[in-house]
N, C-alpha and C positions, 0 to 999 in steps of 0.2 A: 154382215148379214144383208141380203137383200129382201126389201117386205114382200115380194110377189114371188118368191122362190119356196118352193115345195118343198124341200131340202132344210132351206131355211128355217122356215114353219114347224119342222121336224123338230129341231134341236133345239126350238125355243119352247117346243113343249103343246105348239098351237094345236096343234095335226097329231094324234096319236098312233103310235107306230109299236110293234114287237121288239122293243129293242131287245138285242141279247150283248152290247158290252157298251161299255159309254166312259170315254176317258179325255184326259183334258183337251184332247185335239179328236179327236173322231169320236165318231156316233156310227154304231155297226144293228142292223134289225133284218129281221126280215121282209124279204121280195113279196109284196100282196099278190104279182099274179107269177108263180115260181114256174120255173125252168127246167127244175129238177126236185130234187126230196130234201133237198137243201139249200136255199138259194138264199144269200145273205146280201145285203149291200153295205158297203164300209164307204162314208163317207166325211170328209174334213169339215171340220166346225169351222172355219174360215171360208167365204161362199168365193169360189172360182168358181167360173164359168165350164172348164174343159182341159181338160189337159194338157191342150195347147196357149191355154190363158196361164199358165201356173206360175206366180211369183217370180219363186224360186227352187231351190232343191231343199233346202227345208222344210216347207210344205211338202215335197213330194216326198221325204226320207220319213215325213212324222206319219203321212197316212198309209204309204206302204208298209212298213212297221206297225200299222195298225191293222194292215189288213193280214199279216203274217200272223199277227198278236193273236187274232179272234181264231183264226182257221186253227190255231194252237188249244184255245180254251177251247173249243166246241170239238177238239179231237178228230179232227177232218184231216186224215193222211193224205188220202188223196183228193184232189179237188182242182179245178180253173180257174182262174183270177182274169177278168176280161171288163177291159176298159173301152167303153165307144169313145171317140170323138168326132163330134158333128155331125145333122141329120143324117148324112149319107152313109155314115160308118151307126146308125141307128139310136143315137143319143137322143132321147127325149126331155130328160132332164136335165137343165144346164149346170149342174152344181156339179162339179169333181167326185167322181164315185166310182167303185170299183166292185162288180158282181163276182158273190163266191159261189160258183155251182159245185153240188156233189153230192154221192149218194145214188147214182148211176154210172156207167161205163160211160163215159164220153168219146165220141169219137174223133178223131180229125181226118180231114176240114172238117167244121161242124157242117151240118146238114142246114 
């Protein structure tokens, strides 16, 4: 846990959040400002920094499994799973997370 991480704060309960699944490695809620009709973020109880900070593949196998897990309970056929890393790819939060959009047509490239 890092004390100054938002993410952080989430999962310790500080910061109140939509959660909709909560399991011993990830914490999954909704997006305050959404993207789509559905925009979920899944993010690892263990505070990384970025995707490119990540451990190990352990961490990566529990929270993508988790972000599989929730798109499963919440019945989201189709949907995008979209990872920033670092300002310039538009990460604003440093914690390890992953947005579920869906619930519109998405298109590619995104716009």
């Amino acid at each position: 846990m890092s004390a100054d991480c938002l993410f952080c704060k989430i999962i310790a309960g500080d910061i109140p959040s939509q959660k909709v699944a909560e399991t011993e490695h990830i914490v999954a809620f909704n997006d305050i400002t959404p993207q789509a009709p559905t925009h979920l973020l899944v993010i690892h109880k263990q505070h990384t920094p970025s995707l490119s900070d990540s451990p190990d593949s352990l961490i990566l196998g529990q929270w993508m499994s988790g972000v599989r897990d929730v798109a499963q309970q919440q019945q989201l056929s189709d949907y995008r799973v979209i990872v920033n890393n670092g300002t310039g790819a538009g990460q604003s939060v440093f914690h390890l997370h992953a947005h579920i959009l869906a619930g519109r047509p998405l298109d590619w490239p995104p716009g």
